[in-house]
C-alpha positions as CSV (number, residue, x, y, z in Angstrom):
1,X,6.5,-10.0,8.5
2,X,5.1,-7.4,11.1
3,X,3.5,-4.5,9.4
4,X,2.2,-1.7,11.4
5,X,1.6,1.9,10.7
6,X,3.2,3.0,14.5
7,X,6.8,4.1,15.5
8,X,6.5,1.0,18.1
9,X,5.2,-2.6,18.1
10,X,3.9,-4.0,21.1
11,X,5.6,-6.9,22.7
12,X,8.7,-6.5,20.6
13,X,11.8,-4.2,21.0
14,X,13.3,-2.6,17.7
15,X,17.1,-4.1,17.6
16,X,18.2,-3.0,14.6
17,X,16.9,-0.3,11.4
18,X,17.4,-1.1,8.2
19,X,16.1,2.2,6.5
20,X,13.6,3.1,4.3
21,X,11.2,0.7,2.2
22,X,8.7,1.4,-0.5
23,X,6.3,-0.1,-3.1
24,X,4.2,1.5,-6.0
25,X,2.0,0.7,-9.0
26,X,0.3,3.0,-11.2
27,X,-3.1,1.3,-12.0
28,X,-5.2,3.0,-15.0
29,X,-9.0,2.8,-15.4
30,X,-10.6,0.1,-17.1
31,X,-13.2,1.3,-19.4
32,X,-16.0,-1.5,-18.2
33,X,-15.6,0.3,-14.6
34,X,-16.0,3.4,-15.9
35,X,-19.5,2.6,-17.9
36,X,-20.6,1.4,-14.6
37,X,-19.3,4.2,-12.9
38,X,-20.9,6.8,-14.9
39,X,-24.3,4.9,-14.4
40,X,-23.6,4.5,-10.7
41,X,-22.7,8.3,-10.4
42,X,-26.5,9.0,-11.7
43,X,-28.0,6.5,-9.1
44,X,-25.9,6.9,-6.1
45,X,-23.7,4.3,-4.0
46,X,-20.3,2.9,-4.1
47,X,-18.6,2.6,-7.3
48,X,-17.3,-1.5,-6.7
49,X,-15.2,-1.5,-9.4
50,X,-13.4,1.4,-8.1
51,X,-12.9,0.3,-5.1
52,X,-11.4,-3.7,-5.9
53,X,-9.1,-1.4,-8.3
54,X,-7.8,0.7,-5.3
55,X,-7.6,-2.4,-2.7
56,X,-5.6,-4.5,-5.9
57,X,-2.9,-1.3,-6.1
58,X,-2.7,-1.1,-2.6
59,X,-1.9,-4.9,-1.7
60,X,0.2,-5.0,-4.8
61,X,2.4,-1.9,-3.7
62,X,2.5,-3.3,-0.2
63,X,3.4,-6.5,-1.5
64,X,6.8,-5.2,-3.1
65,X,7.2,-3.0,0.0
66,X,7.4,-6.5,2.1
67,X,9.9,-7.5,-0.6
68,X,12.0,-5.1,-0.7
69,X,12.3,-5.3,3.6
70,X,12.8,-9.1,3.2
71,X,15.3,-8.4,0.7
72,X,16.9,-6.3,3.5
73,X,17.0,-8.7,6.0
74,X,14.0,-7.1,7.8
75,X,11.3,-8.9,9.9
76,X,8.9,-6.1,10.2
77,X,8.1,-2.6,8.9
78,X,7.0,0.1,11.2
79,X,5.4,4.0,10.1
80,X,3.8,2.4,7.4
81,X,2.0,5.2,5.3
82,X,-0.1,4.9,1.7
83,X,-0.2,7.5,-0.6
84,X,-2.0,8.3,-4.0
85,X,-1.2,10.8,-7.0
86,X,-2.3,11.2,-10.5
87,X,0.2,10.6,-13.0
88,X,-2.0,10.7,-16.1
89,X,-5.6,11.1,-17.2
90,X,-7.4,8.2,-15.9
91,X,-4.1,6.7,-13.9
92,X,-3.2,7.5,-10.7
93,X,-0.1,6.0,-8.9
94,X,-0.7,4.3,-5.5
95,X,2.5,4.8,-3.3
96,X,3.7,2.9,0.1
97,X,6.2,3.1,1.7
98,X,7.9,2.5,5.9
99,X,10.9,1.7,8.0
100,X,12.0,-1.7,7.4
101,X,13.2,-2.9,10.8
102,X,14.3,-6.3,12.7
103,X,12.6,-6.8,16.2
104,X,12.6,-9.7,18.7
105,X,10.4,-10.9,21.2
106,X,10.5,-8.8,24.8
């Protein structure tokens, strides 16, 4: 499956659109991460634990996105976008969501 965050794909033509795809999961904080967080805040540097947590949601969400375009029929996904909200205290919802398409070869 072609993914790409452009209107266009090199190399292929778009020959058919089979509308619009998305993927989600709401992740909440794990209270380990946030001990480290907190100590990490007072020290400086990246917070790891925040950071596998975001890159977990966001292949998991793109992983039902790709499902739900397979499920279409699709062989690619074009516009790709991600997007995050709070939903709760200490969740926040990890959105993604494109234009599932089929392409061939030019």
């Amino acid at each position: 499956m072609l993914i790409v965050n452009t209107e266009t794909i090199p190399g292929q033509n778009i020959v058919e659109m089979k509308g619009l795809v998305s993927g989600n999961t709401i992740r909440a904080k794990h209270i380990g991460r946030d001990i480290g967080a907190g100590l990490k805040n007072l020290v400086g540097g990246e917070l790891k634990g925040y950071t596998e947590l975001l890159s977990e949601a966001r292949r998991e969400a793109m992983d039902r996105m790709i499902a739900e375009a397979t499920a279409m029929g699709a062989n690619a996904i074009v516009n790709v976008r991600f997007s995050t909200s709070a939903i709760a205290g200490g969740a926040a919802e990890l959105y993604s969501y494109g234009t599932a398409v089929v392409t061939e070869s030019v």
